[in-house]
BAPASE-581277 format. One line per 10 residues: for each residue x, y, z of C-alpha. Coordinates in nm, 3 decimals, always signed. Example, Ala and Ser with C-alpha at 12.3 -4.5 7.8 and 13.67 -1.06 7.14 Angstrom:
+1.230,-0.450,+0.780 | +1.367,-0.106,+0.714;
//
This chain:
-4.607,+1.215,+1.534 | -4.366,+1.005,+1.386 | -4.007,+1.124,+1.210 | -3.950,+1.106,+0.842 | -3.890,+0.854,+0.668 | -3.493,+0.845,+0.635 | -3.477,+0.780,+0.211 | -3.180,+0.591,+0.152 | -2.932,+0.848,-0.062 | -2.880,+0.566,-0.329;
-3.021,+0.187,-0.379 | -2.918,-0.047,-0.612 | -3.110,-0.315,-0.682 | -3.010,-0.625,-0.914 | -2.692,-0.453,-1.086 | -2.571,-0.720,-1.371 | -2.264,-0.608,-1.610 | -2.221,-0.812,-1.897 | -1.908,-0.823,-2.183 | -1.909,-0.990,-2.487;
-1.554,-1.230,-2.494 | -1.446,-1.462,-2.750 | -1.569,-1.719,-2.542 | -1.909,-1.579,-2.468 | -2.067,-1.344,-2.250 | -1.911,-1.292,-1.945 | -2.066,-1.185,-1.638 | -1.824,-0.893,-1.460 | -2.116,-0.852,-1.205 | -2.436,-1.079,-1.117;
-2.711,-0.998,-0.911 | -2.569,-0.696,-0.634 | -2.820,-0.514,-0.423 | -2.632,-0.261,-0.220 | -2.825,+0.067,+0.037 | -2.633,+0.329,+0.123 | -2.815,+0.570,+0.376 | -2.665,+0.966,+0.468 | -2.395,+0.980,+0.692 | -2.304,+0.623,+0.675;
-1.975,+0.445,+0.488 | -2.036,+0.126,+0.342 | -1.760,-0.035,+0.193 | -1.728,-0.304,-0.077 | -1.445,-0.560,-0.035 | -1.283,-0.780,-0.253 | -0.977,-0.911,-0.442 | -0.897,-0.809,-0.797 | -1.180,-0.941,-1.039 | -1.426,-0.952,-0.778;
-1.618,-0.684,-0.960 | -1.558,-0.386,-0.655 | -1.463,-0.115,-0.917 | -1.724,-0.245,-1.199 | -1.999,-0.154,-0.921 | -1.870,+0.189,-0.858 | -1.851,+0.239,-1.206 | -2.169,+0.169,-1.299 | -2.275,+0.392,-1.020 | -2.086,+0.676,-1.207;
-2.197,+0.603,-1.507 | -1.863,+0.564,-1.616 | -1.878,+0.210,-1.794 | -1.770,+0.106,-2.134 | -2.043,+0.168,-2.413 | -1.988,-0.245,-2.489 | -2.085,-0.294,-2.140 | -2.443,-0.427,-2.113 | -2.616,-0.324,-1.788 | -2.993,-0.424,-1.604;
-3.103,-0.318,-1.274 | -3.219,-0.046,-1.097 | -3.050,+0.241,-0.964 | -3.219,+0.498,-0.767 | -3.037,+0.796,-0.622 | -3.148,+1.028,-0.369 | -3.497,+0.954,-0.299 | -3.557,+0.999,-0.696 | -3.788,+0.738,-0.892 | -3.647,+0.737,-1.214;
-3.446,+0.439,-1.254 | -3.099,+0.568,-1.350 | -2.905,+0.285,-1.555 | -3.214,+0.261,-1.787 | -3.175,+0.643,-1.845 | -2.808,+0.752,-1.965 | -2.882,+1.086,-1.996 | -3.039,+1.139,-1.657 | -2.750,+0.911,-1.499 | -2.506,+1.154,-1.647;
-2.648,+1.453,-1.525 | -2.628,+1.336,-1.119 | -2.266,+1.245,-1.208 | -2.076,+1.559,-1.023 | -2.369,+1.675,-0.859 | -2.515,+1.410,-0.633 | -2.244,+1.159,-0.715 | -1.862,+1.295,-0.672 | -1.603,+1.027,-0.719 | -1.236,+0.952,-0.583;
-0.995,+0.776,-0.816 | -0.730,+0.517,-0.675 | -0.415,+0.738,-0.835 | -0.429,+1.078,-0.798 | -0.148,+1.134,-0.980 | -0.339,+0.977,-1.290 | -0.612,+1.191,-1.235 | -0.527,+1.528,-1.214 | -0.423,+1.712,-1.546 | -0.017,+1.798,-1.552;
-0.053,+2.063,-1.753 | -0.336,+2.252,-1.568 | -0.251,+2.415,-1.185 | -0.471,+2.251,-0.919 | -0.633,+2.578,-0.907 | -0.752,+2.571,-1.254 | -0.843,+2.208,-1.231 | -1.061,+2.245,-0.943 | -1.186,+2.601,-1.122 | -1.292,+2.376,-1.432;
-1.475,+2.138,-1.258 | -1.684,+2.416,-1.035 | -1.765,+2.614,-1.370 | -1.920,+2.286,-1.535 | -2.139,+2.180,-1.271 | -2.222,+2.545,-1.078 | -2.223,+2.777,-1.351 | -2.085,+3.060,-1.102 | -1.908,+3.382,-1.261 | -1.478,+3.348,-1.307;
-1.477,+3.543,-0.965 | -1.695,+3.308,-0.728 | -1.559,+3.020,-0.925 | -1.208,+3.073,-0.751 | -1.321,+3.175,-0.449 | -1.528,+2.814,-0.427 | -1.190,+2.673,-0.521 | -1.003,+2.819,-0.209 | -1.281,+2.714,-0.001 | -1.312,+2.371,-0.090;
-0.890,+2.305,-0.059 | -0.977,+2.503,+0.262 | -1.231,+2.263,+0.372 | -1.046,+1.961,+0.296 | -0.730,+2.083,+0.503 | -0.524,+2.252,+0.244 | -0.339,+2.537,+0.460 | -0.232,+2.855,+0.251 | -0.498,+2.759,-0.054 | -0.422,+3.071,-0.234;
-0.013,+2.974,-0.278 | -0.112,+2.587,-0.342 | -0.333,+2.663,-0.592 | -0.087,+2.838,-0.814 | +0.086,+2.453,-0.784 | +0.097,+2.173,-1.048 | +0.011,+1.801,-0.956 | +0.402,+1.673,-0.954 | +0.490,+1.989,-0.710 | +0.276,+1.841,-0.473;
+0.286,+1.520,-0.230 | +0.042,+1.190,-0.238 | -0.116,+1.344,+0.046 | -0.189,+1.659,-0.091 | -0.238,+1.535,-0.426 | -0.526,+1.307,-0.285 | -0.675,+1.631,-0.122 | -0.702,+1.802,-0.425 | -0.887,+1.525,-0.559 | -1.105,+1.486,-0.314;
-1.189,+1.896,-0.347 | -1.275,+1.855,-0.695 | -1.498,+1.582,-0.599 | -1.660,+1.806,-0.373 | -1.689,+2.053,-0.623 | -2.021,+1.987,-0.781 | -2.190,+1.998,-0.375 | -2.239,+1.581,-0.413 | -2.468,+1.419,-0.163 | -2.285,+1.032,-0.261;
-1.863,+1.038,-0.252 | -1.764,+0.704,-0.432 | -1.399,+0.635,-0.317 | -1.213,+0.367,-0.536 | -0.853,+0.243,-0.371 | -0.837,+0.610,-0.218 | -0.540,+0.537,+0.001 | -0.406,+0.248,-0.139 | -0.070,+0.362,-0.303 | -0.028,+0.630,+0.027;
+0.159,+0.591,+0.295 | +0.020,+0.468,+0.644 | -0.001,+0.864,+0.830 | -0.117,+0.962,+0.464 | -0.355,+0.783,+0.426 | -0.462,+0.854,+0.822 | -0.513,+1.215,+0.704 | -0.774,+1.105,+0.413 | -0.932,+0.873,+0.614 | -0.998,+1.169,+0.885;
-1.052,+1.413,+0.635 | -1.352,+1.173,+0.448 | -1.504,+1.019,+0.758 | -1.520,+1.402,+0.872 | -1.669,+1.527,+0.532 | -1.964,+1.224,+0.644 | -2.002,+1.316,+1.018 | -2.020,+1.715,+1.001 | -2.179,+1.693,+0.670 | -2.389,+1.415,+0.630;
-2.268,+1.307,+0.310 | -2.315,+0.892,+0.228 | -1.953,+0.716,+0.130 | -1.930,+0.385,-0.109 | -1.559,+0.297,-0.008 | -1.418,+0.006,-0.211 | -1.087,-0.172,-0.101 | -0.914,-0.499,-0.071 | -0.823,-0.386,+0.330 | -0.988,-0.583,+0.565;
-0.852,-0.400,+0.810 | -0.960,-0.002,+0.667 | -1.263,-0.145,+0.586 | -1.351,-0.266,+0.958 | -1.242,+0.002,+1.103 | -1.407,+0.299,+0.913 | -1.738,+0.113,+0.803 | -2.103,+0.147,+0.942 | -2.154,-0.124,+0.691 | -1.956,-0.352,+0.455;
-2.064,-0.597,+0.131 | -1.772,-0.900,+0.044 | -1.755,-0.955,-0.320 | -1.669,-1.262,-0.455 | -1.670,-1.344,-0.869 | -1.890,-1.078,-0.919 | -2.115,-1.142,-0.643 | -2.183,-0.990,-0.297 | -2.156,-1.289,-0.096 | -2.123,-1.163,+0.300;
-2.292,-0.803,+0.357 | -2.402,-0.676,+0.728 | -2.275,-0.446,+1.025 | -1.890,-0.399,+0.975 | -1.799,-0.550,+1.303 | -2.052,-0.859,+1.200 | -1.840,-0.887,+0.933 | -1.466,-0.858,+1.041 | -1.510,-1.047,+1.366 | -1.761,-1.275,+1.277;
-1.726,-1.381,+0.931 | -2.050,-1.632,+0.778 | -1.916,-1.645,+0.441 | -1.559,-1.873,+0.396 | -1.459,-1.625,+0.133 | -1.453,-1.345,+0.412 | -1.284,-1.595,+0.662 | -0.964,-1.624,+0.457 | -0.935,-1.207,+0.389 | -0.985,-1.194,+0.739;
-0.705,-1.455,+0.780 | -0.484,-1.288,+0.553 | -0.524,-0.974,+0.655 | -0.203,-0.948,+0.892 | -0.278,-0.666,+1.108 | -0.065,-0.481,+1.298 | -0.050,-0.639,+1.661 | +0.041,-0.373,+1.964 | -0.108,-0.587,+2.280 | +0.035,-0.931,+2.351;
+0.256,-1.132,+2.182 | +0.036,-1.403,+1.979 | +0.121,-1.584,+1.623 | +0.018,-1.375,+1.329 | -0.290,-1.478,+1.135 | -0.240,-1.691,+0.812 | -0.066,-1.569,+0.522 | -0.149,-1.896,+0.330 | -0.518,-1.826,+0.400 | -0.633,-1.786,-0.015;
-0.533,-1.963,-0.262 | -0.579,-1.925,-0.669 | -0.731,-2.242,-0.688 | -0.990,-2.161,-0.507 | -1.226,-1.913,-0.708 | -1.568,-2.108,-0.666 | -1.810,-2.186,-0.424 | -1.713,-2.528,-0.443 | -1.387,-2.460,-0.259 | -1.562,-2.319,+0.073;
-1.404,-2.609,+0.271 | -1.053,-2.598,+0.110 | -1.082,-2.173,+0.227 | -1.177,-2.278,+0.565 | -0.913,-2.529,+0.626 | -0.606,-2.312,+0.449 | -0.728,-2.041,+0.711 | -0.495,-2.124,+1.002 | -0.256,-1.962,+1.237 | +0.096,-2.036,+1.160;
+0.431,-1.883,+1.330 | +0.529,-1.596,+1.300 | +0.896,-1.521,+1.135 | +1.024,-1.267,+1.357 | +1.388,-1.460,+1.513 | +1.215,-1.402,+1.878 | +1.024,-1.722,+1.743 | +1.233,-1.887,+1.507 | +1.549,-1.996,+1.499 | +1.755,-1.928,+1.180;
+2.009,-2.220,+1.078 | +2.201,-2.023,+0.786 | +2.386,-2.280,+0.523 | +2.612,-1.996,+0.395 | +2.754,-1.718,+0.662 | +2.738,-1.368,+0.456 | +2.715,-1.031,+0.589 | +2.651,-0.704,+0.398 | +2.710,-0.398,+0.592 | +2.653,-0.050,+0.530;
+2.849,+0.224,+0.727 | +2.796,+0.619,+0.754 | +2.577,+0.606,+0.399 | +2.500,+0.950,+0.323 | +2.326,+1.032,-0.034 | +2.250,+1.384,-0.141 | +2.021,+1.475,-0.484 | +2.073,+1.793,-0.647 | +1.842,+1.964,-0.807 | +2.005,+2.320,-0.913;
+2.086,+2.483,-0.589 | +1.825,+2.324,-0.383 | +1.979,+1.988,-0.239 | +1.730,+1.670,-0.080 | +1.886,+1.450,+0.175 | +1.783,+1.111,+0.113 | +2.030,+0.924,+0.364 | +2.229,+1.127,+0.634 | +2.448,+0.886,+0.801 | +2.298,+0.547,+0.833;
+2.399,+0.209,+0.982 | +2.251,-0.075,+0.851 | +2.393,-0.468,+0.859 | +2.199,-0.749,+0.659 | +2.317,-1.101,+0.780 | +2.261,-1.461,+0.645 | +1.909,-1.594,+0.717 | +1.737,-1.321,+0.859 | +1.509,-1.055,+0.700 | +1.618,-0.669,+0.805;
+1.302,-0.427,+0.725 | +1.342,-0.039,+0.632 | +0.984,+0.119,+0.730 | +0.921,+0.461,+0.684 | +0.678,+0.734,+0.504 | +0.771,+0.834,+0.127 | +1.089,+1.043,+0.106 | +1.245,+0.875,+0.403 | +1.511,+0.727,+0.198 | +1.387,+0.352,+0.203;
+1.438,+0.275,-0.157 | +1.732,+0.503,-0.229 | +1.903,+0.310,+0.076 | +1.762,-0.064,-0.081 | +1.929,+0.085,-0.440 | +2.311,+0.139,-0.278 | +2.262,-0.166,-0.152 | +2.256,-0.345,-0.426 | +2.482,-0.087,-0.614 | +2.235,+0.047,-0.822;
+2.339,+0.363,-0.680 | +2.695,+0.521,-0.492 | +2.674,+0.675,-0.140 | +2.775,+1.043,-0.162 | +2.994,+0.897,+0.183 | +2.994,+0.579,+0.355 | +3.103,+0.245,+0.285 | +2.889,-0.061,+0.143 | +3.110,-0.397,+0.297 | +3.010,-0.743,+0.153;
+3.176,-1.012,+0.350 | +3.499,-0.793,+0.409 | +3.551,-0.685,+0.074 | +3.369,-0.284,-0.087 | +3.049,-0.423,-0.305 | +3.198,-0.148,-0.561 | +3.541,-0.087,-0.632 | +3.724,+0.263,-0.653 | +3.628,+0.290,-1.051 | +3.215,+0.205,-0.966;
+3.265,-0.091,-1.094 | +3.068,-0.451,-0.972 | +3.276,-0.773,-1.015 | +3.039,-1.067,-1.195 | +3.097,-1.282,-0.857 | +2.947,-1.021,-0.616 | +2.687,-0.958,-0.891 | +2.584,-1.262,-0.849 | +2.556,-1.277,-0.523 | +2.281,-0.948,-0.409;
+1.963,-0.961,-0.616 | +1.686,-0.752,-0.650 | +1.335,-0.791,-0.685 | +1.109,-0.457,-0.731 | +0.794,-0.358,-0.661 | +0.612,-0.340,-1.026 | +0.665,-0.667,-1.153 | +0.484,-0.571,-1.476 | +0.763,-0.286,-1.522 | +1.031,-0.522,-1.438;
+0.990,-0.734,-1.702 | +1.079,-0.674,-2.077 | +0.721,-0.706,-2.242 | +0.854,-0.877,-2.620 | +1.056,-1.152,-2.442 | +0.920,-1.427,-2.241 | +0.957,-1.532,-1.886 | +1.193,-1.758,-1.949 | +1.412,-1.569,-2.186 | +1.394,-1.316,-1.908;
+1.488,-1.565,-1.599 | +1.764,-1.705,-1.872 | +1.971,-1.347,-1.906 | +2.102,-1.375,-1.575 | +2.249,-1.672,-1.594 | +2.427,-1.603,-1.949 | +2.557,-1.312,-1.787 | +2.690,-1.474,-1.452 | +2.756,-1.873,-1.564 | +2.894,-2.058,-1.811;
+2.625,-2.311,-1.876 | +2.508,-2.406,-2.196 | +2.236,-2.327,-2.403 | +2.063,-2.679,-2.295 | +2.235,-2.629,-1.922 | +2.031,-2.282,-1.917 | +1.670,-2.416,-1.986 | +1.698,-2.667,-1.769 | +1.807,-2.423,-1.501 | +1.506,-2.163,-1.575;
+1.263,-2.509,-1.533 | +1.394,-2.556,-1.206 | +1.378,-2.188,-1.079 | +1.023,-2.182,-1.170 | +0.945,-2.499,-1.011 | +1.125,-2.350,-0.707 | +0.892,-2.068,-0.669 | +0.554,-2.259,-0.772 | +0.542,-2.188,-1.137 | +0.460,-2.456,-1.420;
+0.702,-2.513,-1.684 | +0.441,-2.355,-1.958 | +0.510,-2.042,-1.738 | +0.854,-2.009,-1.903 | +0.680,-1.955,-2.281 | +0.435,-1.657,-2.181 | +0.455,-1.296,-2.188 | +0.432,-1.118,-1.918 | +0.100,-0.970,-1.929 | -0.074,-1.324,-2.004;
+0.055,-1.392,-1.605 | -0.141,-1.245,-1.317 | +0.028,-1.052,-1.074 | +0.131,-1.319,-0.834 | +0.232,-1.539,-1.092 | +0.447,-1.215,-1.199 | +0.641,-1.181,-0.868 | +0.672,-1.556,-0.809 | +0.868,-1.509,-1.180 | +1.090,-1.189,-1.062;
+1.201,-1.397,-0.772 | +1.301,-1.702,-0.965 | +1.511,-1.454,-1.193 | +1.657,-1.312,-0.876 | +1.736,-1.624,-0.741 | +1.867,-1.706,-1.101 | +2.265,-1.664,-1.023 | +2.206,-1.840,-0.661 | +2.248,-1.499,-0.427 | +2.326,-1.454,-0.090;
+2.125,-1.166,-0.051 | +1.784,-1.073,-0.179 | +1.710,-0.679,-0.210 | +1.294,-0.671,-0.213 | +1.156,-0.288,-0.255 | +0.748,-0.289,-0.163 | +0.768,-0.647,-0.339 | +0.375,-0.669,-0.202 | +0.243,-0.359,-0.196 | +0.008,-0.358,-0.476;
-0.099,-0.774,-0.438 | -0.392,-0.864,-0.321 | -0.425,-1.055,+0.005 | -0.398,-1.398,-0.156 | -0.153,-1.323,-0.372 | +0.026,-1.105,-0.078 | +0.045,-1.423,+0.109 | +0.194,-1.657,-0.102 | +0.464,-1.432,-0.221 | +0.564,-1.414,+0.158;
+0.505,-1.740,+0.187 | +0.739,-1.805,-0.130 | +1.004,-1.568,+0.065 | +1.004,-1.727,+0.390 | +1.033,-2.112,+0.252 | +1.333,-2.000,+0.020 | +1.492,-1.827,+0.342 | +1.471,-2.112,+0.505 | +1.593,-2.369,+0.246 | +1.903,-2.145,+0.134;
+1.979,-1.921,+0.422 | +1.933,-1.569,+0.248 | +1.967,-1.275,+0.346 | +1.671,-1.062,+0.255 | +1.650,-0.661,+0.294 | +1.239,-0.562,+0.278 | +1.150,-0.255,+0.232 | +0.815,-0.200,+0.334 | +0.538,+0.056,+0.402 | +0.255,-0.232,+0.562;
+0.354,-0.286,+0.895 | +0.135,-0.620,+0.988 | +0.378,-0.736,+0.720 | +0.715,-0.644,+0.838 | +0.583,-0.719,+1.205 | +0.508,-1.053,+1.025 | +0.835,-1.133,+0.875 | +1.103,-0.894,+0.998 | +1.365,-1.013,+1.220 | +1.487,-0.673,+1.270;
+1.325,-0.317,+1.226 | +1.484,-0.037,+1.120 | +1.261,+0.292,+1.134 | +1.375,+0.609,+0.890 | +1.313,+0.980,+0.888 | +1.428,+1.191,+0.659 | +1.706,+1.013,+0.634 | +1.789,+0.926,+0.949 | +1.785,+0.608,+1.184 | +1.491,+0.695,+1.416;
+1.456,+0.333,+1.581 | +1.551,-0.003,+1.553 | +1.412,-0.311,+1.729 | +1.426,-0.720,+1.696 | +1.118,-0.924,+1.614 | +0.732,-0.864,+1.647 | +0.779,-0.748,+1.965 | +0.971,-0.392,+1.849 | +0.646,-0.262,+1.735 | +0.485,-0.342,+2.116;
+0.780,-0.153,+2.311 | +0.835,+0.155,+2.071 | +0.983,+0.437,+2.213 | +1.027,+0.687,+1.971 | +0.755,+0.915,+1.880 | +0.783,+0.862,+1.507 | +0.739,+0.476,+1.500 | +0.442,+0.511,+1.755 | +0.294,+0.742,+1.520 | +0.321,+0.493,+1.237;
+0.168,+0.206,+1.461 | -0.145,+0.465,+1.517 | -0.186,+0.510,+1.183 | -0.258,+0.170,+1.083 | -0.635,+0.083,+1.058 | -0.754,-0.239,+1.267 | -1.064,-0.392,+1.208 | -1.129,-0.441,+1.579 | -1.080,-0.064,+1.630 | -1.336,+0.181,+1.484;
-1.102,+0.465,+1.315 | -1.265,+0.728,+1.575 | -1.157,+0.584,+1.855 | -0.823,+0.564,+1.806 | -0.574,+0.743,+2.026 | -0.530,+1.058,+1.931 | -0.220,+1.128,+2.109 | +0.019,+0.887,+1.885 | -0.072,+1.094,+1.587 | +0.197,+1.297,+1.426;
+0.116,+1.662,+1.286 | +0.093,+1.761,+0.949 | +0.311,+1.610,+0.723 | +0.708,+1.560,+0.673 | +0.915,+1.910,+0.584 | +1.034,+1.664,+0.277 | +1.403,+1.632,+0.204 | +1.446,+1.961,+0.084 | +1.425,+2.138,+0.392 | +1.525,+1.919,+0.654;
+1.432,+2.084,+1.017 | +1.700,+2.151,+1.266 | +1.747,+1.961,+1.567 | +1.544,+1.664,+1.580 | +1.411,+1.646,+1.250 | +1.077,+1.487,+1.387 | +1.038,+1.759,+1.630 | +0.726,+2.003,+1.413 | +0.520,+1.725,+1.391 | +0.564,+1.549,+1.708;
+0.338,+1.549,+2.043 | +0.650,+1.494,+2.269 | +0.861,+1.769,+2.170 | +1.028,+2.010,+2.403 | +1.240,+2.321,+2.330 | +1.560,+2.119,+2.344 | +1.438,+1.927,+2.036 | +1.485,+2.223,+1.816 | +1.801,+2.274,+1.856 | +1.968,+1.923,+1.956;
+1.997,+1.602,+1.677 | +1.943,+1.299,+1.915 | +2.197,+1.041,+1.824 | +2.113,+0.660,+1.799 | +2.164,+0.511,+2.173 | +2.051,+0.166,+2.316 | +1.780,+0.156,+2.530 | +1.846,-0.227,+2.615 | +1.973,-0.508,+2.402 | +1.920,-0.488,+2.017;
+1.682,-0.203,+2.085 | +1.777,+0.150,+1.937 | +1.669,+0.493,+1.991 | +1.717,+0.855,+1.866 | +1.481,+1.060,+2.087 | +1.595,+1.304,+2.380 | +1.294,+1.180,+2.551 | +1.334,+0.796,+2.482 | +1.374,+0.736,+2.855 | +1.011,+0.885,+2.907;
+0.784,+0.688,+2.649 | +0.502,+0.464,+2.795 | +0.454,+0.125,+2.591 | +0.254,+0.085,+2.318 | -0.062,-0.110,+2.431;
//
């Protein structure tokens, strides 16, 4: 007797999403056939405006009512064809279908508790009485790894970290007892052990429970690694779909060769040049450029100064000693730095890695003197950056520049680019009005920009085109140093690649300086010249080049490393022993001892009770771990 049939949980057959445009109809999404079968992830792939999110919602049901949809959806071994029939399609929403939004900050009520928002959403789809309705609501932070549900619940949203904040999502998601999770971005704004945790927690929701997951994301990398299956989408069309390791090793489709270029994983085996950064390019959005993709895909040097040689034009050094910065909120006080060391020198790139709270940007933010050190000293060539009044001379102004991580929010939206590339300089020069313009033309040539750039608003640029702008204004009053906080972080691979690109080539031309803070480690591997790890506060490890990353010693920056997906590494098989527990204590209650020590594999009782100080292992290579001495390398 042969088994059943296995009845795929949703297939969607000839999706097309249409919007009306002053110039016409415009297709969002042409022709996509996509199976998803139970217990399986398939992931969707694609840079922004490849149509990734339009698919999932139009699974949902959550489109525009000016949308104009065809094609057939069938969910769950049903025959009714569910984007013909609205009503029908809105029903399965929250009951077979239970989505995952990209921010869950944005999507959980601040006014409710996450009790009550869970509570809400298991009253509309379950109908159970006000009783069983919160005891569904423990069980479902229960099962996905809330500890202590009963206190948490009585929480609001901003009380609560990314991690847990994407947990709670996720639980409400669940709440309805869906058969289809549909997971847009889920982990792309967390950090890398975060976002570990989700991607256990969902790819455990689909083993022990059989449930089918429709993961979009622009990573390469997650995708590979946590996919049965994966579709590449490409101006609205899927144009690469098969077996995830068919797809991330063996790419058919050009489009997929250059995200697989450009995906910069994390390297932990031999030393080997990085993959390109220059492998997309925003010229090339058709078909027609398939050769131009495959011939931009190639394997350049990496930056790291094990590799490179830096030949610095102007000799500055910044240097931050002892920085120690406290926040105070009532009688409850969060350490943000606790006595760090850090030194930025001409022509090379110093990069502050660490989960959230670790004191990254607060540390990027004195260094610029945006903000004082509660103690410590911030040197620039010999001479405080801020004087005894907190005051900033126009000359060192001038020369430390910062360029953030929202590019959007960094820009004033009424004045145009080149108005805002032109305030710097009528603060810090004496140029004319004429002198100015001509100056602005040049910065935007510098970074790749047209001179029509320099009359548009920010939102008519695209987010490349955005940063490529904030750097020219940064590089406005000709700096020494450049201060860049996540400057990449939400940029798609292309647009990722240039901007580092951009970074590198102005390094190299001028001889800056450049602190990057960063959360992607194929991309500090990439360009760093020096590593600096932070906990809590606190220095964990520091190492030169690419190769830091391949001789880690201390349990914290192996524990980072693991976290990182690779495409050639299916997420299950990853060692389990590099994984840290739980998540950080947070700044407001700091452990004693080693401040790593409740989470880490390694510990021993001395940990509790002893604060490892920074020692050299061997030279340029840093480490604050009792049991430094005893760490195997990474490999």
């Amino acid at each position: 007797m042969k088994g059943a049939e296995i009845v795929p949980l949703m297939r969607l057959s000839g999706l097309t999403v249409r919007y009306s445009a002053h110039r016409g109809i415009v297709d969002a999404v042409c022709g996509v056939d996509l199976d998803l079968m139970p217990g399986r992830v398939l992931s969707v792939i694609g840079e922004s405006g490849s149509g990734k999110s339009t698919v999932l919602l139009a699974l949902a049901g959550l489109l525009p009512s000016r949308a104009r949809v065809s094609g057939s959806l069938l969910m769950d071994g049903g025959n009714g064809n569910l984007l013909a029939d609205p009503s029908a399609h809105s029903n399965v929403t929250g009951r077979t279908v239970g989505m995952i939004f990209q921010n869950p900050g944005a999507s959980l009520n601040p006014v409710l508790t996450v009790g009550d928002l869970i509570d809400e959403v298991v009253r509309v789809h379950r109908g159970l009485s006000k009783k069983e309705v919160r005891a569904e609501t423990l069980s479902l932070m229960s099962r996905v790894g809330i500890g202590d549900a009963k206190s948490r619940a009585a929480a609001y949203p901003h009380q609560l970290s990314g991690g847990l904040k994407q947990r709670i999502a996720i639980a409400a998601a669940l709440a309805g007892r869906p058969r289809l999770i549909l997971a847009d971005e889920p982990t792309t704004a967390l950090d890398a052990t975060v976002q570990a945790q989700i991607l256990d927690l969902l790819l455990d929701l689909v083993d022990r429970e059989k449930l089918g997951l429709l993961f979009v994301t622009h990573d390469i990398g997650v995708a590979g690694s946590i996919s049965n299956e994966i579709a590449v989408m490409f101006n609205g069309r899927v144009v690469e779909c098969g077996k995830a390791g068919d797809v991330t090793l063996a790419p058919k489709h050009s489009h997929t060769v250059a995200l697989a270029a450009g995906a910069l994983p994390l390297d932990l085996t031999v030393e080997q040049p990085k993959t390109s950064i220059s492998a997309l390019d925003d010229t090339a959005k058709t078909d027609n450029n398939r050769e131009q993709y495959l011939k931009s895909a190639t394997t350049p040097e990496p930056q790291g100064k094990d590799t490179q040689v830096q030949q610095a034009a102007k000799k500055t050094e910044l240097v931050l000693s002892g920085i120690t910065r406290v926040f105070k909120t009532g009688a409850r006080k969060a350490v943000a730095a606790d006595g760090v060391n850090l030194t930025v020198r001409s022509g090379e790139t110093v990069a502050l890695v660490g989960e959230s709270g670790s004191g990254k940007t607060t540390l990027a933010r004195i260094a610029i003197g945006l903000d004082r050190p509660d103690s410590g000293t911030v040197i620039l060539d010999g001479q405080p950056l801020i004087d005894e009044r907190g005051h900033m001379d126009r000359v060192t102004r001038s020369r430390v520049q910062m360029v953030f991580q929202d590019p959007l929010a960094s820009f004033t939206p009424h004045r145009s680019i080149g108005k805002s590339i032109e305030v710097p300089l009528k603060i810090a020069s004496d140029l004319t009005s004429r002198a100015r313009r001509d100056r602005v033309l040049e910065l935007l040539e510098s970074v790749g920009l047209e001179k029509d750039h320099a009359n548009r608003y920010p939102t008519a640029l695209s987010g490349g085109q955005l940063q490529r702008a904030a750097i020219a204004r940064a590089l406005a009053t000709d700096p020494d140093l450049l201060i860049c906080d996540e400057p990449v972080a939400s940029l798609d691979v292309s647009v990722r690649s240039q901007v580092l690109d951009l970074l590198t080539k102005l390094q190299n031309e001028r001889g800056l300086g450049i602190l990057f803070v960063s959360h992607d480690l194929g991309v500090v591997q990439w360009i760093a010249d020096r590593t600096v790890v932070l906990y809590l506060g606190r220095v964990m490890e520091e190492g030169q080049g690419k190769a830091m990353w391949q001789t880690a010693r201390h349990p914290y920056t192996r524990s980072l490393a693991a976290a990182n997906p690779s495409a050639t590494v299916p997420w299950r098989e990853r060692p389990s022993v590099e994984q840290a527990k739980g998540e950080a204590a947070g700044s407001f209650a700091i452990p004693s001892g080693c401040r790593f020590h409740p989470r880490c594999r390694m510990a021993i009782a001395q940990c509790e009770t002893t604060e490892p100080s920074l020692e050299q292992l061997e030279k340029g290579h840093f480490v604050a771990c009792l049991r430094s001495g005893e760490q195997l390398d990474l490999g």
